[in-house]
C-alpha positions as CSV (number, residue, x, y, z in Angstrom):
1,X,-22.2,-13.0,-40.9
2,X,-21.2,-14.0,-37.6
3,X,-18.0,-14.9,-38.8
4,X,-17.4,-11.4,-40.6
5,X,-18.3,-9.7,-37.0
6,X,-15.1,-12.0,-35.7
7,X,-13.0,-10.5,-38.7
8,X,-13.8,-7.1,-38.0
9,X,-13.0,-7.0,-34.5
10,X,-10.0,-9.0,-34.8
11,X,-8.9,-6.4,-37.5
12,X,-9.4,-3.7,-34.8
13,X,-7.5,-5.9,-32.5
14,X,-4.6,-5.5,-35.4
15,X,-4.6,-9.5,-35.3
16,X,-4.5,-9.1,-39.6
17,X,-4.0,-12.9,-39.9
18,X,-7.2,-14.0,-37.4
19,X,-9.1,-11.3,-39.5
20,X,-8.4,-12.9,-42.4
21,X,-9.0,-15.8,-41.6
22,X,-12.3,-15.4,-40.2
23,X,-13.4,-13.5,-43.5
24,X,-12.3,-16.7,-45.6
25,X,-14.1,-19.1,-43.2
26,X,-17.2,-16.6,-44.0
27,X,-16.9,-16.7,-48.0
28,X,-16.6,-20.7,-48.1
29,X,-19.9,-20.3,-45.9
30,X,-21.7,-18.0,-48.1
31,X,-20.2,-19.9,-51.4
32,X,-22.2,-22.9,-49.9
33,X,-24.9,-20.8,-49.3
34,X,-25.5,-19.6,-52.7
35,X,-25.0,-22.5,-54.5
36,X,-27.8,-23.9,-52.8
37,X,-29.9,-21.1,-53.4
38,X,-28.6,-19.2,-56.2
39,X,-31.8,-16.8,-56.4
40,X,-30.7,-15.3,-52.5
41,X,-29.8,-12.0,-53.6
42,X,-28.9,-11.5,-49.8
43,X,-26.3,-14.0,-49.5
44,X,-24.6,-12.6,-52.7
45,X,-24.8,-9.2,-51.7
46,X,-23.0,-10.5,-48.1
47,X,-20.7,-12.4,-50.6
48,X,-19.5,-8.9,-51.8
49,X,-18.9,-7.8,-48.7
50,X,-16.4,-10.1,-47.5
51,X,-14.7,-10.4,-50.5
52,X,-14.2,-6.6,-50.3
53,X,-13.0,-7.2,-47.0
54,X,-11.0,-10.2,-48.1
55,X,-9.4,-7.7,-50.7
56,X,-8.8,-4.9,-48.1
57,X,-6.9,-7.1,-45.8
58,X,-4.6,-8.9,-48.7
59,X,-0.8,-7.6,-49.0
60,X,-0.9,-9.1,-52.7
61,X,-2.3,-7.1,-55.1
62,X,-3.1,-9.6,-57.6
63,X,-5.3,-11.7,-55.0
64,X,-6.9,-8.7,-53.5
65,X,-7.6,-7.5,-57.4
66,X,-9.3,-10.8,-57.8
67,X,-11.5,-10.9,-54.8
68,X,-12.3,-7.1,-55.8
69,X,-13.1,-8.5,-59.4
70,X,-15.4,-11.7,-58.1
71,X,-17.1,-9.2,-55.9
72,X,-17.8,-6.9,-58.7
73,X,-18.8,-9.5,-61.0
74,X,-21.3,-11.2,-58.1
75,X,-22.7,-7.3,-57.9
76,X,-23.2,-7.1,-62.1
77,X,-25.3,-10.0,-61.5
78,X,-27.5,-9.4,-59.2
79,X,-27.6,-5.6,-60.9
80,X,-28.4,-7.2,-64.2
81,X,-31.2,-9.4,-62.6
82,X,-32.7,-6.2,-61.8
83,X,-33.2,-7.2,-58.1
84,X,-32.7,-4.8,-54.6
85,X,-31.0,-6.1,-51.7
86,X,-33.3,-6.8,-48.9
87,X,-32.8,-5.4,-45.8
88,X,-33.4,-7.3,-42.9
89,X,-34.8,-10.8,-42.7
90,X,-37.4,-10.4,-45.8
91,X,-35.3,-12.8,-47.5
């Protein structure tokens, strides 16, 4: 997540292109994550997050449809496993 912090405040610093960057470098983290430990509701639910953020940032509305899409699909599946999202460290 530290790298989403760095996307968010170079989004405020209007650097779009550092933002994005930073928010992709976090999802190829958190891809890695979860496939090592597909059961970490956390990291999916973190997964969302930046690919919502991935989404916001994009100028092409196909890709930012399809990061909006993969983030909705990780949500179904976590909603379907019938699990919360921890807050904190309990996970």
């Amino acid at each position: 997540m530290s790298l989403f912090k760095v996307g968010d405040v170079q989004h405020a610093a209007s650097d779009r292109a550092g933002a994005l960057a930073a928010y992709k470098e976090s999802l190829g983290v958190l891809r890695k994550l979860t496939a090592a430990n597909p059961g970490n509701f956390r990291w999916q639910n973190d997964m969302n997050l930046v690919l919502n953020k991935i989404g916001d940032m994009l100028d092409d509305r196909p890709g930012a449809l399809a990061a909006y899409e993969e983030g909705l699909a990780i949500m179904r599946k976590v909603s379907a496993a019938n699990r919360t999202i921890p807050s904190g460290s309990e996970q």
